[in-house]
N, C-alpha and C positions, 0 to 999 in steps of 0.2 A: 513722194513718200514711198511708192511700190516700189522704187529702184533702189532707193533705200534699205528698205526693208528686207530686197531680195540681196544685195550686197551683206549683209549681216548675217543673213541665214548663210548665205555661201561663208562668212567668216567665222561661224559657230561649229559649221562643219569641218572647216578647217580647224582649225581650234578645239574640235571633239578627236580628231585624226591623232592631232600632232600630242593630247592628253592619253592615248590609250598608246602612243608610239612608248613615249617618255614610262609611264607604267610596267610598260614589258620590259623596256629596258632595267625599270625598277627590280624587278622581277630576278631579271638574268644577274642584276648585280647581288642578290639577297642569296639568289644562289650560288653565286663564286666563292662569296662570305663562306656560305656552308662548306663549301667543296676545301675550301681551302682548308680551313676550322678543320675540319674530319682528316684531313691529311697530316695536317701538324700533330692531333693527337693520335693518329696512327705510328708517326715515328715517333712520337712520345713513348709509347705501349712498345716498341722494338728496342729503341735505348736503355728502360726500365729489365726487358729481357736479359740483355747483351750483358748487363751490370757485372764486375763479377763478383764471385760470390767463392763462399773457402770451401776447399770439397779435401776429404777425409784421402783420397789417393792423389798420388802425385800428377801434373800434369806438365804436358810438355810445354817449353817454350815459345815453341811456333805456333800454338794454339793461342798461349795467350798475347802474344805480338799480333795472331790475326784481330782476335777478340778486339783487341786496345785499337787495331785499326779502323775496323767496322765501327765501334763505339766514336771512334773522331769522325769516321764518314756522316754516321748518325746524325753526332750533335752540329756538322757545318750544315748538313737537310733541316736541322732541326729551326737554327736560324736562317736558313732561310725561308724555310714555311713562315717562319716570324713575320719575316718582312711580305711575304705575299699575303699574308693575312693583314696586314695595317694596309698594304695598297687596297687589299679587295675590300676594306671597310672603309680607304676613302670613296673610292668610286661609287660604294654602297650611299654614303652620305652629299655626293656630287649629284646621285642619279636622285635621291630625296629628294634636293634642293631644285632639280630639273622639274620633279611631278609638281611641288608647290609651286614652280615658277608656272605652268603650264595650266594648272587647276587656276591661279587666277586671272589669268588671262583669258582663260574659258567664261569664267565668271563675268568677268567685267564685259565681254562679250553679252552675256546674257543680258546684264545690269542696261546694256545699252536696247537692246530687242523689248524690254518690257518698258523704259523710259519710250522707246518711239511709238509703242502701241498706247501708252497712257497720253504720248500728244498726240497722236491721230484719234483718239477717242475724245478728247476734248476741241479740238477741230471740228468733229463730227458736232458737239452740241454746240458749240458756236455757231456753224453753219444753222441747225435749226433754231436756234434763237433768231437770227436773221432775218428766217424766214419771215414773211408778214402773216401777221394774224387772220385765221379767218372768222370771218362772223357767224354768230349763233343762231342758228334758226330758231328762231319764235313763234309758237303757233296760239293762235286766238284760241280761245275756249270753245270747242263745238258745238 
């Protein structure tokens, strides 16, 4: 039973490790999420800029040829924050699926430590049932 028991603790430990590993991990992907998010709508906020817009003096060609250029550079950054943002939400959803893989195996870990204390505890009263009874001292009336 002690060898047992100390094999479980060592596997709870381990099990407690590899749930706060998975967590952080959680962590760094929630934040990629973000980082990403805040970046797509940063070039969001520069393309809305860039727009053009009708201004009362003439302007030159090569202004608006840059204009139009930057505006395309924009929107191909644009899709691609798109796509870095669906990767960093699956990852975010991969690393989820990692903590609740993780959190029940910690569990069921546990499930099993308080299952072997509840049969060494009933072991123990088996054992004193066992035991032989002993007799009652009787004293005569003084």
């Amino acid at each position: 039973m002690a060898r047992t028991a100390r094999k479980l603790e060592r596997l709870l430990r381990v099990r407690t490790l590899q749930l706060d590993q998975v967590r952080a991990a959680e962590v760094q992907a929630r934040s990629r999420v973000d980082q990403e998010e805040s970046l797509r709508d940063r070039i969001d906020k520069l393309a809305a800029k860039i727009a053009p817009a009708a201004t009362p003096s003439p302007t030159f060609a090569t202004s608006l040829i840059a204009a139009a250029h930057y505006r395309d550079r924009l929107h191909q950054s644009a899709h691609a924050a798109e796509r870095r943002v669906a990767v960093a939400h699956q990852g975010l959803e991969s690393a989820r699926a990692a903590t609740r893989e993780a959190h029940r195996d910690q569990s069921a870990i546990e499930k099993l430590i308080e299952r072997e204390g509840a049969k060494a505890a009933l072991k123990a009263l088996r054992e004193l049932e066992a035991l032989p009874a002993t007799a009652k001292k009787r004293h005569d009336i003084c």
